[in-house]
FIKEMAR-400924 format. One record per residue: residue in one letter; z, y, x of N, C-alpha, C in turn. Coordinates in pm, whole numbers, plus 50000, padded with zeros to 5 digits. Atoms other than C-alpha are relative to their C-alpha. Example, Ala and Ser with C-alpha at 12.3 -4.5 7.8 and 13.67 -1.06 7.14 Angstrom:
<guvexs>
A500004988150089507804955051230500005012050090;S499944988149918507144989451367500735010949923;
</guvexs>
This chain:
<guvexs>
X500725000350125568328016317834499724985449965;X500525013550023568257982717653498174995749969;X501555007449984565257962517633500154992249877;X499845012950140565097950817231498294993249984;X500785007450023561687944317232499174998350166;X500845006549902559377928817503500575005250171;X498814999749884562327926517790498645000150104;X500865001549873560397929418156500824987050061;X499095012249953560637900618345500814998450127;X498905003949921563267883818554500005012150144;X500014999649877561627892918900499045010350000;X501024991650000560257926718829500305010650110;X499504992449891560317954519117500875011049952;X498824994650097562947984919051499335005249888;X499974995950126563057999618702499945009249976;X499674983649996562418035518620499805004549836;X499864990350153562998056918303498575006850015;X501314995549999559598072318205499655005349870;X500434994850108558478098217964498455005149966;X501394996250018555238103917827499865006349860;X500074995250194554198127817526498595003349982;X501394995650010551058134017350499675011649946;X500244986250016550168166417351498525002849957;X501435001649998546888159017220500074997149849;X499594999050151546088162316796499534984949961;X500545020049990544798122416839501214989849976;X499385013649940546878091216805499764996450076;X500235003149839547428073417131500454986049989;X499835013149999547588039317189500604999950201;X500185004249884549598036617523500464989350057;X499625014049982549678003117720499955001550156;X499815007549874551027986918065499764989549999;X500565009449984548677965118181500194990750128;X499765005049882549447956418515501124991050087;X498705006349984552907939418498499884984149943;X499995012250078552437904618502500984989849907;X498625006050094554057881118221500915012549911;X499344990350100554857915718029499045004049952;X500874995450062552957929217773501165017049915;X499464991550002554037964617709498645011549906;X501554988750087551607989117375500695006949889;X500074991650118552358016817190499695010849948;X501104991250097551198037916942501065012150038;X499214986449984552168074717027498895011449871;X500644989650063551468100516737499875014450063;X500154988549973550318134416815501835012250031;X498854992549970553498155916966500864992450035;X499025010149999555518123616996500635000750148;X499355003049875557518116717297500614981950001;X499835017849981557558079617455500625001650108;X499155002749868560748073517647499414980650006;X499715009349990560738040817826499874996250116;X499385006949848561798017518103498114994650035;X501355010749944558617999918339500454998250184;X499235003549811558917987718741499095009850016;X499984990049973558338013818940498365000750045;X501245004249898554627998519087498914999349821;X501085003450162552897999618676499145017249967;X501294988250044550028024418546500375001549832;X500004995850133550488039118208498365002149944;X501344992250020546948036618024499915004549885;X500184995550104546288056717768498415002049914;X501105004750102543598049417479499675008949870;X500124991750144542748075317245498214995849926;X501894996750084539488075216975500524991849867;X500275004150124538978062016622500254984349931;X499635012950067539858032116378499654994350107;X500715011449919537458007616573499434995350102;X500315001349843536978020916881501195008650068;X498734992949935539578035017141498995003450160;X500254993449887538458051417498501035000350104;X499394999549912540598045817820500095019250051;X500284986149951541098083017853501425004150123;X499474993949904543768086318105500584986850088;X499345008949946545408061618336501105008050113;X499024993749920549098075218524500734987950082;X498565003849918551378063518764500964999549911;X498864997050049554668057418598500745005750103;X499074988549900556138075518907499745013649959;X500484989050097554408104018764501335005749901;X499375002050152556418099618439501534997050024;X497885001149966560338095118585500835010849912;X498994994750039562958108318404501054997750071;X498385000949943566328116518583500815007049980;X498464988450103569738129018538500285008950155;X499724993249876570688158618766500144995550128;X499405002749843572338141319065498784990850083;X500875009849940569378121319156498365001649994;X501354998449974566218137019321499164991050008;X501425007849938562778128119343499155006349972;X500434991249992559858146819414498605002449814;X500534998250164557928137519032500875002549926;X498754999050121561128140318850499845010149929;X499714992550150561588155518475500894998150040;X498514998649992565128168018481500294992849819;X500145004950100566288149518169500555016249898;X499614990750086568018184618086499145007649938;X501334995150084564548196718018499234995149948;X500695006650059563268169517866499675010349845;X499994988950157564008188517468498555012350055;X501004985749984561468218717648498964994050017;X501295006849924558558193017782499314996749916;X501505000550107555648200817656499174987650027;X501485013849946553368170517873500844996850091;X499385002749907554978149618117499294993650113;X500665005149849552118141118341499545011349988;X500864989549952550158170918500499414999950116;
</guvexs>
C-alpha cells in the first residue's frame, strides 16, 4: 500500500495493514501517537472504514465528541486491527475476504 501522504519513517519496526471502522453515529478523529518523527490523524465518519499501513509496536487512539472538544474514547493495539490475505495467519487477523462483511474491527 503506498504511502502518499505522511510516509513512516526510514527506521520504523515491521509494517502491518490495519483496519478500523466506526461503528459509532459520531465522527472520529483517529490518531497514532506513538511513532516517533510520524504524525499519523484522521477523521473517520460514522460507518466509514480506515484501511491503513502503521509499525506493528503503534496504538490507534480514537477521539470522538463535539466541535471544540473531543474525548480519548478508545485506545487499540494496531495488532488488534491487522488485515491479511488468506495464506498468512495470525491469531488477531481480519481475513481481508471478509473485510466487505466487518461490521467493527476491534472487539
Amino acid at each position: 500500500m503506498p504511502h502518499i501522504l505522511d510516509p513512516l519513517p526510514e527506521n520504523h519496526a515491521e509494517e502491518i495493514c490495519c483496519c478500523y471502522v466506526n461503528s459509532t453515529s459520531q465522527i472520529q478523529v483517529a490518531r497514532i501517537t506513538n511513532v516517533h518523527n510520524w504524525y499519523f490523524e484522521r477523521v473517520v465518519f460514522p460507518g466509514q472504514r480506515l484501511i491503513f499501513e502503521a509499525p506493528s509496536y503503534s496504538y490507534l487512539e480514537i477521539h470522538t465528541g463535539m466541535m471544540a472538544s473531543s474525548i480519548l474514547s478508545d485506545k487499540i493495539p494496531c495488532q488488534q486491527l491487522i488485515v491479511l490475505g488468506d495464506d498468512e495467519p495470525h491469531p488477531f487477523a481480519i481475513s481481508a475476504k471478509t473485510l466487505p462483511e466487518l461490521e467493527y474491527a476491534h472487539q
